[in-house]
PDB file of N, H, CA, C and O in Angstrom:
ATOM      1  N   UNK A   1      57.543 -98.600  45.422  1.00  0.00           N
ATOM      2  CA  UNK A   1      56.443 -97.654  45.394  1.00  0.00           C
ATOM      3  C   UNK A   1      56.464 -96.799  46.656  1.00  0.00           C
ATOM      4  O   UNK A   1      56.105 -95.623  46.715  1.00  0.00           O
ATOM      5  N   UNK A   2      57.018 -97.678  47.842  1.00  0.00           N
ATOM      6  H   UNK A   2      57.310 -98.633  47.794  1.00  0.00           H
ATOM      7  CA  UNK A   2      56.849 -96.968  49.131  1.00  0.00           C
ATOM      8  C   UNK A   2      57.900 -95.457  48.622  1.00  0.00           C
ATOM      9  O   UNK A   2      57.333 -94.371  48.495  1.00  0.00           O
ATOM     10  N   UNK A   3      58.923 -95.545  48.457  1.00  0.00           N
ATOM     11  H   UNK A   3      59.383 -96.427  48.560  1.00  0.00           H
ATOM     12  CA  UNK A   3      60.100 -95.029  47.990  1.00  0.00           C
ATOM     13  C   UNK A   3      59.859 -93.695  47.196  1.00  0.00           C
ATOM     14  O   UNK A   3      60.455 -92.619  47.143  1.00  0.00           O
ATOM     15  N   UNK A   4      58.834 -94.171  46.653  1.00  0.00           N
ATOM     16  H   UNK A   4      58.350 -95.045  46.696  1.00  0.00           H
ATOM     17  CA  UNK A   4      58.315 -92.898  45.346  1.00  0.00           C
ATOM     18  C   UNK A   4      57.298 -92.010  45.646  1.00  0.00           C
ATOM     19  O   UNK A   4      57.259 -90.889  45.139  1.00  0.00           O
ATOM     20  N   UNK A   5      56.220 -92.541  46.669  1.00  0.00           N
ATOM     21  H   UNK A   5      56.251 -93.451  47.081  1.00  0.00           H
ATOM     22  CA  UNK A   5      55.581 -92.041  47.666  1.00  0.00           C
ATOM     23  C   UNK A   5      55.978 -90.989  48.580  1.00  0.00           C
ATOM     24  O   UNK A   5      55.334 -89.947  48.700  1.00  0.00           O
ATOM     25  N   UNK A   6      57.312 -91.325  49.393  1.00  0.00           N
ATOM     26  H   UNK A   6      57.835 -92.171  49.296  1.00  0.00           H
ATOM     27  CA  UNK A   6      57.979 -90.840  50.275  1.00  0.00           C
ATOM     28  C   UNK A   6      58.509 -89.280  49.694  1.00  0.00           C
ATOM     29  O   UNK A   6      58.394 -88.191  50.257  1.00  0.00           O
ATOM     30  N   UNK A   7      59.187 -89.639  48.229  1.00  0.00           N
ATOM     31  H   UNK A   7      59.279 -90.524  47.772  1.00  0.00           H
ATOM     32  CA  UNK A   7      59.782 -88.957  47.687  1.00  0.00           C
ATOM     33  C   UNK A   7      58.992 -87.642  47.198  1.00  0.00           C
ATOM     34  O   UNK A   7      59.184 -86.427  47.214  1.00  0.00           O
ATOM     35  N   UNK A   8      57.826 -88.693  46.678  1.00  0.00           N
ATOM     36  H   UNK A   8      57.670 -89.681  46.665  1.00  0.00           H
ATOM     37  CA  UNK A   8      56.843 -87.355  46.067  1.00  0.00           C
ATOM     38  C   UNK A   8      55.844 -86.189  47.134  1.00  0.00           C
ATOM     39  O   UNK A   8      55.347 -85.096  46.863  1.00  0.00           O
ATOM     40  N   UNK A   9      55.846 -86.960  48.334  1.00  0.00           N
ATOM     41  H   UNK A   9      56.250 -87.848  48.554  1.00  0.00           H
ATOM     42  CA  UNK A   9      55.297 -86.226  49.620  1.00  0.00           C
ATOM     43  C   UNK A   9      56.345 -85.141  49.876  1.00  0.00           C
ATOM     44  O   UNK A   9      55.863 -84.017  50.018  1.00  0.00           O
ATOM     45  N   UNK A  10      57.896 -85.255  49.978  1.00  0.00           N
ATOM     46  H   UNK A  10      58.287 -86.169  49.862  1.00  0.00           H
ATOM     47  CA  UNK A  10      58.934 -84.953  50.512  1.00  0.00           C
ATOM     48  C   UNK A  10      58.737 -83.080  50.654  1.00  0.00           C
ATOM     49  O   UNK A  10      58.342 -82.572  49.604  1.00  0.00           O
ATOM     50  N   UNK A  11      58.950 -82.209  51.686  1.00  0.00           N
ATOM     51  H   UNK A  11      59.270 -82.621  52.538  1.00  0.00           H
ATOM     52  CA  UNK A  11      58.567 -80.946  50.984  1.00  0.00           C
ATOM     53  C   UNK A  11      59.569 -79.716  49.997  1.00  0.00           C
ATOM     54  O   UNK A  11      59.333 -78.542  49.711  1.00  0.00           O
ATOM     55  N   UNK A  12      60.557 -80.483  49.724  1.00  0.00           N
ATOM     56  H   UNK A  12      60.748 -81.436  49.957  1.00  0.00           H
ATOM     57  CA  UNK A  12      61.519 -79.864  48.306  1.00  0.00           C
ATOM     58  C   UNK A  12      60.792 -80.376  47.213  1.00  0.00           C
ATOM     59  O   UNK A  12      59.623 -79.992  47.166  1.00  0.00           O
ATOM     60  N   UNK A  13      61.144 -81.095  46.373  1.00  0.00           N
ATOM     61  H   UNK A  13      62.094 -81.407  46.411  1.00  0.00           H
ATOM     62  CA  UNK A  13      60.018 -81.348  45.193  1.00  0.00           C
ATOM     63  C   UNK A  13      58.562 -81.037  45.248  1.00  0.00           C
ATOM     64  O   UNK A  13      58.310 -80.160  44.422  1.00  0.00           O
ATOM     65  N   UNK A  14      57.574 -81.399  45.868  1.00  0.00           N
ATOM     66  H   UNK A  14      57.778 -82.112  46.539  1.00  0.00           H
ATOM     67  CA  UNK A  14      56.357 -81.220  46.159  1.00  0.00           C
ATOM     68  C   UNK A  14      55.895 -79.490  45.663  1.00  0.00           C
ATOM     69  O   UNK A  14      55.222 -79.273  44.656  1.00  0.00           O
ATOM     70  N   UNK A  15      56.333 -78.554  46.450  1.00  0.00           N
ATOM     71  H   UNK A  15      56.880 -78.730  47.268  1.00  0.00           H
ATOM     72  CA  UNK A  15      56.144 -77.442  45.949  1.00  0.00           C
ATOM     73  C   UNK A  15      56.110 -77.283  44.218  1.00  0.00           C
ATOM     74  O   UNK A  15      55.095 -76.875  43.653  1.00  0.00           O
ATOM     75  N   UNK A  16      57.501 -77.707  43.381  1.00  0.00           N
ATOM     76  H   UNK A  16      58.325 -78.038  43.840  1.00  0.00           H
ATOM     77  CA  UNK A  16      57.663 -77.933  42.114  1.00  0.00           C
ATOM     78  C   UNK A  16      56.536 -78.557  41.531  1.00  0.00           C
ATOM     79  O   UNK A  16      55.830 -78.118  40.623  1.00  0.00           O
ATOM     80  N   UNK A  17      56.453 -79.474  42.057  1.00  0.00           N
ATOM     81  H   UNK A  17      57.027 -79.831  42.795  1.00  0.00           H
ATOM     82  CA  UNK A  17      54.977 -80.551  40.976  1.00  0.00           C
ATOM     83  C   UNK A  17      53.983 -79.962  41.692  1.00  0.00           C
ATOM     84  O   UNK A  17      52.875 -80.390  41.370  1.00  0.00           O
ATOM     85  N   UNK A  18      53.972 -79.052  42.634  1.00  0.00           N
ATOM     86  H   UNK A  18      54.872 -78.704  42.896  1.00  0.00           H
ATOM     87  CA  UNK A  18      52.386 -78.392  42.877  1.00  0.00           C
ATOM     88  C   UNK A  18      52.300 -77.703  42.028  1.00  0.00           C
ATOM     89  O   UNK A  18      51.275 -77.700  41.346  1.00  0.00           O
ATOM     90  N   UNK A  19      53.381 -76.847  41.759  1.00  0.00           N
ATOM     91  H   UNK A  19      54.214 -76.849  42.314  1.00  0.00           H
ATOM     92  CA  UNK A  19      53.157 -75.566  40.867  1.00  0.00           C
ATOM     93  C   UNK A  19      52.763 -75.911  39.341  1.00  0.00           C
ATOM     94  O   UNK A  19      51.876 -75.233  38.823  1.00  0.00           O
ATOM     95  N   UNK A  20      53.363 -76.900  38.626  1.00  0.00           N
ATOM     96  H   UNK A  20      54.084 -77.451  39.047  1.00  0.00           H
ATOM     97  CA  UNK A  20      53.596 -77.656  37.755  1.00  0.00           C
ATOM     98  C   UNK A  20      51.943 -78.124  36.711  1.00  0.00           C
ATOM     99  O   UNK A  20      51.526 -78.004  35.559  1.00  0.00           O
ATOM    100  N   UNK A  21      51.467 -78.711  38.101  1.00  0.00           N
ATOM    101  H   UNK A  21      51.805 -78.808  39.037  1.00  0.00           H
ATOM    102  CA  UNK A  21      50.351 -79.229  38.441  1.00  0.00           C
ATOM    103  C   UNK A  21      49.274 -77.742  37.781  1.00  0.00           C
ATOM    104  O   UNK A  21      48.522 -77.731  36.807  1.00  0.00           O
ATOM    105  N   UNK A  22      49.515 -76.921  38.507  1.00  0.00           N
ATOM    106  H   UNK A  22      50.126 -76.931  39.299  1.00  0.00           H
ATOM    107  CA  UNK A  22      48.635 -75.570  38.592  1.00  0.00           C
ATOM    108  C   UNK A  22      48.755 -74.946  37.265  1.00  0.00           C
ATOM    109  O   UNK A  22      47.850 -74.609  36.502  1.00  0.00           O
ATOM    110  N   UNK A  23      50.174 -74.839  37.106  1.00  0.00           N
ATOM    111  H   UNK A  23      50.909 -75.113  37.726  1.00  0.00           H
ATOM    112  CA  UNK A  23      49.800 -74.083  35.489  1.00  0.00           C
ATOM    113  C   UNK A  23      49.401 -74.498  34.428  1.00  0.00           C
ATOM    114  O   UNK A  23      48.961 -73.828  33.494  1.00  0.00           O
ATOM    115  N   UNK A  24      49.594 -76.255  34.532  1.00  0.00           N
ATOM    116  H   UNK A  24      49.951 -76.799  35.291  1.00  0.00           H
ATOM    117  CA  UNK A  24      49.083 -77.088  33.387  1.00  0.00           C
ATOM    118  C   UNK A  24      47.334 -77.020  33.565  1.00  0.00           C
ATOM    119  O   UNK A  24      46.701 -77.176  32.521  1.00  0.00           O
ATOM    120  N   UNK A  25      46.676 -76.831  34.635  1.00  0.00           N
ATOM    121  H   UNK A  25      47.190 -76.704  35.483  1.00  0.00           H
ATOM    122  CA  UNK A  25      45.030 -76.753  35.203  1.00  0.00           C
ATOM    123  C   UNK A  25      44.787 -75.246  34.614  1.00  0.00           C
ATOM    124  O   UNK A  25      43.832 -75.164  33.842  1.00  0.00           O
ATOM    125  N   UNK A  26      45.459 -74.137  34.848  1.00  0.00           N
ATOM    126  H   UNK A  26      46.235 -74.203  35.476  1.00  0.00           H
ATOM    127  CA  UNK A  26      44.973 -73.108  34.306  1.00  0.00           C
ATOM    128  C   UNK A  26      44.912 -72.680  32.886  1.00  0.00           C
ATOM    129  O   UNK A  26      44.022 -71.973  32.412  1.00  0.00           O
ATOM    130  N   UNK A  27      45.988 -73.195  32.209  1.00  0.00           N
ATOM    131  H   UNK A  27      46.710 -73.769  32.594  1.00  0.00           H
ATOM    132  CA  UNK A  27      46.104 -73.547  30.390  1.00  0.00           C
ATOM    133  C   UNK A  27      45.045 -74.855  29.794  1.00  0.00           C
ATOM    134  O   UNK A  27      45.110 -75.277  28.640  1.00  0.00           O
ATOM    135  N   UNK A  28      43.956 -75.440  30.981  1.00  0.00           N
ATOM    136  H   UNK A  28      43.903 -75.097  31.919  1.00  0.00           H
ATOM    137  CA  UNK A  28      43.329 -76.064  30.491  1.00  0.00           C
ATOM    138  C   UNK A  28      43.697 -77.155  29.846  1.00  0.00           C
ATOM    139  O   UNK A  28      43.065 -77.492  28.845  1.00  0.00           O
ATOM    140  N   UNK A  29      44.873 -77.964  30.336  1.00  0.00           N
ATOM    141  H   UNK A  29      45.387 -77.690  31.149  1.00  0.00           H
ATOM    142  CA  UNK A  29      45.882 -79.250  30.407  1.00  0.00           C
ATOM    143  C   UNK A  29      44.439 -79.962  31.290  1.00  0.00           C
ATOM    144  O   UNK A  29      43.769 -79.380  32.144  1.00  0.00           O
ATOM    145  N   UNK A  30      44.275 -81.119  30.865  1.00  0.00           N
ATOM    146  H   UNK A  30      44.819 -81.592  30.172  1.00  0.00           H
ATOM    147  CA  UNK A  30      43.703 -82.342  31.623  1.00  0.00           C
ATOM    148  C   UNK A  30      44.220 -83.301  31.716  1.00  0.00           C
ATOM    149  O   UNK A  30      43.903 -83.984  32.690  1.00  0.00           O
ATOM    150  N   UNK A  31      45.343 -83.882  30.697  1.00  0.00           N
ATOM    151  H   UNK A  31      45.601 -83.328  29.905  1.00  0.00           H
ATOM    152  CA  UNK A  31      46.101 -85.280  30.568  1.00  0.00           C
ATOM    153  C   UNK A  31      47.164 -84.808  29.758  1.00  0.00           C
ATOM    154  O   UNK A  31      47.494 -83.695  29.351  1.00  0.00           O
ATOM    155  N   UNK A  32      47.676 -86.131  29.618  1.00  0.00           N
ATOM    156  H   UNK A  32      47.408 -87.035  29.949  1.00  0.00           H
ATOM    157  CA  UNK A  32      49.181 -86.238  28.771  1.00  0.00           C
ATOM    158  C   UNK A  32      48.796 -86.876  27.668  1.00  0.00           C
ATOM    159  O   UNK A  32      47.846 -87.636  27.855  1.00  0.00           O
ATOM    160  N   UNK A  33      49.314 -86.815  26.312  1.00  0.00           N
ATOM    161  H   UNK A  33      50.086 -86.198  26.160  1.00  0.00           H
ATOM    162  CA  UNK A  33      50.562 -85.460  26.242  1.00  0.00           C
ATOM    163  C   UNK A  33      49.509 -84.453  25.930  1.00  0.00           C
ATOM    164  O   UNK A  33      48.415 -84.947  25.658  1.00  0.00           O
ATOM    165  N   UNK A  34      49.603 -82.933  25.905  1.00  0.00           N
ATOM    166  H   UNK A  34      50.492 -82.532  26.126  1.00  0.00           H
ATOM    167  CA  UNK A  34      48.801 -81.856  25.772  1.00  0.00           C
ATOM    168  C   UNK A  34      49.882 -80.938  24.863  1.00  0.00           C
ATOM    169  O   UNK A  34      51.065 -81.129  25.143  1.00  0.00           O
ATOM    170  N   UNK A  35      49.613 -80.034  23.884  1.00  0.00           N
ATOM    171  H   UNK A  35      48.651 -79.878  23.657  1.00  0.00           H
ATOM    172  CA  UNK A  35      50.895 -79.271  23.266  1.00  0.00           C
ATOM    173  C   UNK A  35      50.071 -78.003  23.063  1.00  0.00           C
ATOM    174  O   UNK A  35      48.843 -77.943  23.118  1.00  0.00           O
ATOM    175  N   UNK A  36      50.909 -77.004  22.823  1.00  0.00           N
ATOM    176  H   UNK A  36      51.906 -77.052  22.779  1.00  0.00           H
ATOM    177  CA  UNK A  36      50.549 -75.678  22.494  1.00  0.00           C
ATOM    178  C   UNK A  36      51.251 -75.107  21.091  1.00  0.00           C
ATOM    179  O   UNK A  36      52.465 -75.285  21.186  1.00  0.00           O
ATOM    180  N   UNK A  37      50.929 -74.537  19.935  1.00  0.00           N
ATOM    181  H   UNK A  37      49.943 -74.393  19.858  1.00  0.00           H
ATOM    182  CA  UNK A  37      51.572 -74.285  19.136  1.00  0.00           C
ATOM    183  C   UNK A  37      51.391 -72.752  18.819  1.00  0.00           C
ATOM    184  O   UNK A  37      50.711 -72.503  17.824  1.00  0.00           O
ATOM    185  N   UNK A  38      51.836 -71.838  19.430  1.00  0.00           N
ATOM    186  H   UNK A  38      52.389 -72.041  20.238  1.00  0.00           H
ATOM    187  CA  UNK A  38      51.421 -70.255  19.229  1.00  0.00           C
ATOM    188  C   UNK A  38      50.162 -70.253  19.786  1.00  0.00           C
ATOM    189  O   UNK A  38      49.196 -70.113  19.035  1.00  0.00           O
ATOM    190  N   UNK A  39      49.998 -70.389  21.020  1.00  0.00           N
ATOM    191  H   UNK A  39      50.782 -70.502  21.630  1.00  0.00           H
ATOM    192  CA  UNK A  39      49.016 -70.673  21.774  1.00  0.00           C
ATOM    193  C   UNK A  39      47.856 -71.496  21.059  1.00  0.00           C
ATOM    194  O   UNK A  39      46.845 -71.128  21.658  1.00  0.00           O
ATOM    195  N   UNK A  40      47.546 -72.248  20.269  1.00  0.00           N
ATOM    196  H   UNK A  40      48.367 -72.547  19.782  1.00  0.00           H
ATOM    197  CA  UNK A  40      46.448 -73.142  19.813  1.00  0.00           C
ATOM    198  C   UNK A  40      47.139 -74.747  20.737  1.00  0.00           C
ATOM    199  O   UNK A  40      48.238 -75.295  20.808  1.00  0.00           O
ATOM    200  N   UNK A  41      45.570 -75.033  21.382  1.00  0.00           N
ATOM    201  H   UNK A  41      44.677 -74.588  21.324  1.00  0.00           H
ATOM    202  CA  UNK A  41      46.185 -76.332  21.954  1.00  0.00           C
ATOM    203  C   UNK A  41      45.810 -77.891  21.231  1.00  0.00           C
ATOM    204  O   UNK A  41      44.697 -78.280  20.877  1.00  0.00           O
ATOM    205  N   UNK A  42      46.635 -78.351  21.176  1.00  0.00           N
ATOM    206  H   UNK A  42      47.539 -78.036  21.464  1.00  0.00           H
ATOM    207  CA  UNK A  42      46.575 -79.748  21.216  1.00  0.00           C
ATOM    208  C   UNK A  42      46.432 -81.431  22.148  1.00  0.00           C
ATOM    209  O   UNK A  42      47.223 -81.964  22.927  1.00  0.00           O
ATOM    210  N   UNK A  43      45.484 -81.748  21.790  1.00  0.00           N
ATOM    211  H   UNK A  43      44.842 -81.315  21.157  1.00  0.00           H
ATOM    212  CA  UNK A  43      45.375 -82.533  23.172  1.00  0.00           C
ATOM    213  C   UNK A  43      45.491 -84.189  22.668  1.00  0.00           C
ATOM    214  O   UNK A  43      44.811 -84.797  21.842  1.00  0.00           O
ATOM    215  N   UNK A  44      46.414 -84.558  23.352  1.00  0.00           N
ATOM    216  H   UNK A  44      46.966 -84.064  24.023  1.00  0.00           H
ATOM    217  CA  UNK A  44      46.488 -86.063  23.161  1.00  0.00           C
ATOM    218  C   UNK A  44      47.276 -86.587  21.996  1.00  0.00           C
ATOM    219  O   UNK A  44      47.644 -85.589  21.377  1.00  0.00           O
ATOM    220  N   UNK A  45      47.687 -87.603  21.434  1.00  0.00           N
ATOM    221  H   UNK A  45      47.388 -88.414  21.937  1.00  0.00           H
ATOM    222  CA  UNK A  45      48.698 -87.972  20.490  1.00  0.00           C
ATOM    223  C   UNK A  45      48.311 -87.704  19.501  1.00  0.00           C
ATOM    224  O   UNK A  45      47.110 -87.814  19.255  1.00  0.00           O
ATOM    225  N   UNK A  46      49.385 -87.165  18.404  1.00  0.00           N
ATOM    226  H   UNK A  46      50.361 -87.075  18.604  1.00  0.00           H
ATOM    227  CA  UNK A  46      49.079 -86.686  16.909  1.00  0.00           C
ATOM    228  C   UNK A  46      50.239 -86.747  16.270  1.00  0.00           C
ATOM    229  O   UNK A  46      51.366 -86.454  16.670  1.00  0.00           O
ATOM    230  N   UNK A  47      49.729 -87.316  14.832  1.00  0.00           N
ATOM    231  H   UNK A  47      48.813 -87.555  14.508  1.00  0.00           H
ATOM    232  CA  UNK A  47      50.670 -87.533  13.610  1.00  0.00           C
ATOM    233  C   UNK A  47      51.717 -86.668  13.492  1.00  0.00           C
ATOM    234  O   UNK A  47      51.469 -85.601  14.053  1.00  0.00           O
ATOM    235  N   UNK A  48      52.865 -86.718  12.943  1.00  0.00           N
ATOM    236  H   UNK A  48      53.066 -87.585  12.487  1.00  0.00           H
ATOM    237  CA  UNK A  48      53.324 -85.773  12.478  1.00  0.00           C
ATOM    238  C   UNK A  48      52.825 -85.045  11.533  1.00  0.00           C
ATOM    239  O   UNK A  48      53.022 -83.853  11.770  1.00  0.00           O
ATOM    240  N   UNK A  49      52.179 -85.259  10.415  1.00  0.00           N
ATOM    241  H   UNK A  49      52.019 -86.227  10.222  1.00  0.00           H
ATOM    242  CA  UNK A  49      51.193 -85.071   9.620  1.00  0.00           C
ATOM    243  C   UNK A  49      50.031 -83.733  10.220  1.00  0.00           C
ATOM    244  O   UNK A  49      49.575 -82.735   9.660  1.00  0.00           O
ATOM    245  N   UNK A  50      49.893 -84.207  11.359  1.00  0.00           N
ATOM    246  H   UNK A  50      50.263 -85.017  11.813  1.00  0.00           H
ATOM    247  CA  UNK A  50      48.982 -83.668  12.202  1.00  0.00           C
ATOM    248  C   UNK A  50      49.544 -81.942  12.348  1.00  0.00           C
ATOM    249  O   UNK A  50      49.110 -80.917  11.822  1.00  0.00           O
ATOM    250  N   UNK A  51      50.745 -82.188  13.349  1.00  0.00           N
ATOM    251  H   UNK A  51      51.098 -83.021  13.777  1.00  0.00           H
ATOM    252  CA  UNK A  51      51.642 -80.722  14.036  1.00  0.00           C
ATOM    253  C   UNK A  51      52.403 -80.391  12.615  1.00  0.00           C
ATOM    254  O   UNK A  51      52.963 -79.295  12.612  1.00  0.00           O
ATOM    255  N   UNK A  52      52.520 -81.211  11.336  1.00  0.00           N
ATOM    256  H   UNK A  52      52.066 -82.101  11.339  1.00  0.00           H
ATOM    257  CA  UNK A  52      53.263 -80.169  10.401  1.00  0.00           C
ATOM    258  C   UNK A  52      52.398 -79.129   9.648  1.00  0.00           C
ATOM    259  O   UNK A  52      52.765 -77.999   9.324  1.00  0.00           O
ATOM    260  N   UNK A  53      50.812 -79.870   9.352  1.00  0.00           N
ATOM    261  H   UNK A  53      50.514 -80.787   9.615  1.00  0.00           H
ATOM    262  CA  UNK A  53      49.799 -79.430   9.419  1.00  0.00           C
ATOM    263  C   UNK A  53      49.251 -77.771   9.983  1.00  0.00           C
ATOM    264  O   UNK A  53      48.821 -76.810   9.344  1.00  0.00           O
ATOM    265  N   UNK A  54      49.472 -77.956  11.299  1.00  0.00           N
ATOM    266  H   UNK A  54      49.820 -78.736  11.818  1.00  0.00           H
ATOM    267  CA  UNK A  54      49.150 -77.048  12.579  1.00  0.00           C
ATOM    268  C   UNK A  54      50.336 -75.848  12.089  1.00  0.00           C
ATOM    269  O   UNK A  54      50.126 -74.700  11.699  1.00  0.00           O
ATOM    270  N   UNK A  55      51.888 -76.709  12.299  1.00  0.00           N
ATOM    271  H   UNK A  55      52.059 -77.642  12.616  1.00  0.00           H
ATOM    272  CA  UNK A  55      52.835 -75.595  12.388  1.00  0.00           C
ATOM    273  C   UNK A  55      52.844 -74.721  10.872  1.00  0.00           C
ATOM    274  O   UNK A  55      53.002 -73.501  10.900  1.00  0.00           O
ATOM    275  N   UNK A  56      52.681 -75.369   9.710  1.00  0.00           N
ATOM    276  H   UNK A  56      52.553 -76.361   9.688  1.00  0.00           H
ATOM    277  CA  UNK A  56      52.546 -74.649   8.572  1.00  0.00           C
ATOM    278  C   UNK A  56      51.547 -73.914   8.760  1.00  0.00           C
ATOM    279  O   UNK A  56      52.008 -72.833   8.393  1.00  0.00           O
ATOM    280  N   UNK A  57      50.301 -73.675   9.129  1.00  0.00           N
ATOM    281  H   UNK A  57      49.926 -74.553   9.428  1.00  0.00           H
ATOM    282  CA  UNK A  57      49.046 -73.021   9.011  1.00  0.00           C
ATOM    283  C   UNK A  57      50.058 -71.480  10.187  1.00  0.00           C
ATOM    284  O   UNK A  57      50.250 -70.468   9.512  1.00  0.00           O
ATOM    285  N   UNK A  58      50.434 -71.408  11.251  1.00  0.00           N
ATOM    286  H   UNK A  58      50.279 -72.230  11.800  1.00  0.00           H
ATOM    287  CA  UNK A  58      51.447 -70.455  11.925  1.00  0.00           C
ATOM    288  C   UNK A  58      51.900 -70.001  10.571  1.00  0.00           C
ATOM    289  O   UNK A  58      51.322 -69.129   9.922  1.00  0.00           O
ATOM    290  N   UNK A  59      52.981 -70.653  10.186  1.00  0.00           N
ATOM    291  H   UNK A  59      53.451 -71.361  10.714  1.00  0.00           H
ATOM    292  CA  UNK A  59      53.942 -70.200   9.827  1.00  0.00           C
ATOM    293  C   UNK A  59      53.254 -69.336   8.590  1.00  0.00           C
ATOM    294  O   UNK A  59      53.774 -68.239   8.386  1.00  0.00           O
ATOM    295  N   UNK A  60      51.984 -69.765   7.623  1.00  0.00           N
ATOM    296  H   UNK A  60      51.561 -70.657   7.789  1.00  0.00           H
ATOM    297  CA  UNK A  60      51.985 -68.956   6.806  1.00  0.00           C
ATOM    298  C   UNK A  60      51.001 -67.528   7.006  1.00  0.00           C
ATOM    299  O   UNK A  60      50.783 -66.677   6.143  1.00  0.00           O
ATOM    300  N   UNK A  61      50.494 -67.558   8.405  1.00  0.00           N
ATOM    301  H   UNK A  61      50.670 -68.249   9.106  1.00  0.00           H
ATOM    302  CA  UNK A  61      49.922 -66.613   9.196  1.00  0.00           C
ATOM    303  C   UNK A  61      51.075 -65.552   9.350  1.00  0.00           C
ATOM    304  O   UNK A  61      50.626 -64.405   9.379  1.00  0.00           O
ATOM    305  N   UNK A  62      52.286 -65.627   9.445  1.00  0.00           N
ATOM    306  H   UNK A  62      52.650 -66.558   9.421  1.00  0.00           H
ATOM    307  CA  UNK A  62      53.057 -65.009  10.059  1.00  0.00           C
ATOM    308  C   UNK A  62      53.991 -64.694   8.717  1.00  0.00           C
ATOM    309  O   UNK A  62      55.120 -64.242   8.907  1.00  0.00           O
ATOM    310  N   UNK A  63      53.490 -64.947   7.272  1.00  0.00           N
ATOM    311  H   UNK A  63      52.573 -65.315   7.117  1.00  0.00           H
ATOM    312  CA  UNK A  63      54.190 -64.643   6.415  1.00  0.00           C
ATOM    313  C   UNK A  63      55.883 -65.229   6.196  1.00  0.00           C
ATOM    314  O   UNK A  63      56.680 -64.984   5.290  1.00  0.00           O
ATOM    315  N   UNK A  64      56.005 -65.979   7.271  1.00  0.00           N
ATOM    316  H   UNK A  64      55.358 -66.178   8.007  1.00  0.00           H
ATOM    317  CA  UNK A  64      57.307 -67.226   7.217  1.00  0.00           C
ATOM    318  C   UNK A  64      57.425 -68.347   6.242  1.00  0.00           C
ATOM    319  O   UNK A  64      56.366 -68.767   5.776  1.00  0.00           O
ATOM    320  N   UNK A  65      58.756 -69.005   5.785  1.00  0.00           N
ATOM    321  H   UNK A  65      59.616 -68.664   6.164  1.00  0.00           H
ATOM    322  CA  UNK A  65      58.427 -70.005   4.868  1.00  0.00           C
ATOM    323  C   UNK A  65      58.553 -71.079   5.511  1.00  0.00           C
ATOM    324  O   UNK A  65      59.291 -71.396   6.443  1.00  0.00           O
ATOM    325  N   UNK A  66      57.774 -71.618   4.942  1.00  0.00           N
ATOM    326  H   UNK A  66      57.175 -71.360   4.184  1.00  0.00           H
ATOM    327  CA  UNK A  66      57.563 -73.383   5.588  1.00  0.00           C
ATOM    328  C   UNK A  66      58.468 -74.097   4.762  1.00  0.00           C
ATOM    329  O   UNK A  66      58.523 -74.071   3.533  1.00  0.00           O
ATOM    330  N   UNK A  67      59.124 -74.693   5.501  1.00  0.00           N
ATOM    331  H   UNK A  67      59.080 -74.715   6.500  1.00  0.00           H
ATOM    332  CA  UNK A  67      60.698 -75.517   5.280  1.00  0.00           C
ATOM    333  C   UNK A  67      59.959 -76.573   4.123  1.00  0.00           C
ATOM    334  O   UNK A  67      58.855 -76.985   4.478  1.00  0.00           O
ATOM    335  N   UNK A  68      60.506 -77.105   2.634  1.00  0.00           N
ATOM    336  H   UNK A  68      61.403 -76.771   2.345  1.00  0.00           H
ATOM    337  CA  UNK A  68      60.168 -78.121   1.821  1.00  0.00           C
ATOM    338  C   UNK A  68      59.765 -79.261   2.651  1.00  0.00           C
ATOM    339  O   UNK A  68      58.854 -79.962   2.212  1.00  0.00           O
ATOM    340  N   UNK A  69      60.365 -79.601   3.928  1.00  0.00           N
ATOM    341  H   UNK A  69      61.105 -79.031   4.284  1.00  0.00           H
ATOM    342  CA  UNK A  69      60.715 -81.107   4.358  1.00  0.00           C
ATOM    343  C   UNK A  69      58.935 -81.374   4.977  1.00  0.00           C
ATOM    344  O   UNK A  69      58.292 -82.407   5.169  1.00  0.00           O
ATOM    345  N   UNK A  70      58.675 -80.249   5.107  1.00  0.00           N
ATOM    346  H   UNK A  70      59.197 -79.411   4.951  1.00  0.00           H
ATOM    347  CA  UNK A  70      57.057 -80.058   6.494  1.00  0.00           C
ATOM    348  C   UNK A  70      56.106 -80.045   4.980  1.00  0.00           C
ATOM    349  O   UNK A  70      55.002 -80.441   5.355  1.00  0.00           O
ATOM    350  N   UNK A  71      56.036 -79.821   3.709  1.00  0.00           N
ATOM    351  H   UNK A  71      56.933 -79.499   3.404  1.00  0.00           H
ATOM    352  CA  UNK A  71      55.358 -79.335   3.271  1.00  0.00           C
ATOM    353  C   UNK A  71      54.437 -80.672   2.461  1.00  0.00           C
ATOM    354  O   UNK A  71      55.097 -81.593   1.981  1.00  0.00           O
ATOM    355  N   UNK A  72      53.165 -80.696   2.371  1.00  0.00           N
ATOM    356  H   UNK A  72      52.628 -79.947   2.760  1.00  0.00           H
ATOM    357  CA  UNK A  72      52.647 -81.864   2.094  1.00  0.00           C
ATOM    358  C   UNK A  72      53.270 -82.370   0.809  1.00  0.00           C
ATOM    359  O   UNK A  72      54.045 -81.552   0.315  1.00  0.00           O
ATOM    360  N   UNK A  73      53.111 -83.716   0.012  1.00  0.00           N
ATOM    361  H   UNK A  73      52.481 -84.381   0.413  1.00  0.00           H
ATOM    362  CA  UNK A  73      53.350 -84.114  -1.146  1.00  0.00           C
ATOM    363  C   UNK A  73      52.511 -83.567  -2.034  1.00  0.00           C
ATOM    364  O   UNK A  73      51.290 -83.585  -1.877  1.00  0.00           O
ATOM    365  N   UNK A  74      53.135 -83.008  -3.095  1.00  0.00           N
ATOM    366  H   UNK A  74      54.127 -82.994  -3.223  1.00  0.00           H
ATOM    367  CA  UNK A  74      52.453 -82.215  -4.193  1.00  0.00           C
ATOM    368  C   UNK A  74      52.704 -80.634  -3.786  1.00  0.00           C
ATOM    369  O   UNK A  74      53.150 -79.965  -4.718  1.00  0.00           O
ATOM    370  N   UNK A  75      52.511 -79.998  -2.664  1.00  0.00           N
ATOM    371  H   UNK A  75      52.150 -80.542  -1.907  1.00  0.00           H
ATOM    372  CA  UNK A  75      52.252 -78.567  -2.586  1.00  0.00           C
ATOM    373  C   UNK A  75      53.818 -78.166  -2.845  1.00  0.00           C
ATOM    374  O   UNK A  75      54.156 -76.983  -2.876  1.00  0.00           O
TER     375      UNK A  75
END
């Protein structure tokens, strides 16, 4: 732990995970995992069910076809 401490203080990396840090706070990131899908955010763990859901609703916004494999059973 001492080791990882040292490392993460160090001032080469540090700058990186400051910045890191900052853009995930200004996109309104609070925790892990967080996702963005055509800018709509997602926060915290989700089904696949969930993001094929999300990504089909894009895709038919945008007049694109949604691949058979994403598409619910029956539709």
């Amino acid at each position: 732990m001492k080791r990882f401490e040292e490392a993460l203080a160090a001032s080469r990396p540090k700058p990186l995970i400051d910045a890191d840090l900052a853009e995930g706070r200004s996109l309104g990131l609070t925790g892990t995992p967080g996702f963005f899908v055509n800018g709509r955010f997602i926060s915290g763990a989700r089904s696949f069910e969930d993001f094929a859901k999300l990504i089909n609703e894009e895709l038919t916004k945008r007049n694109l076809p949604v691949p058979a494999a994403a598409r619910p059973a029956g539709a």
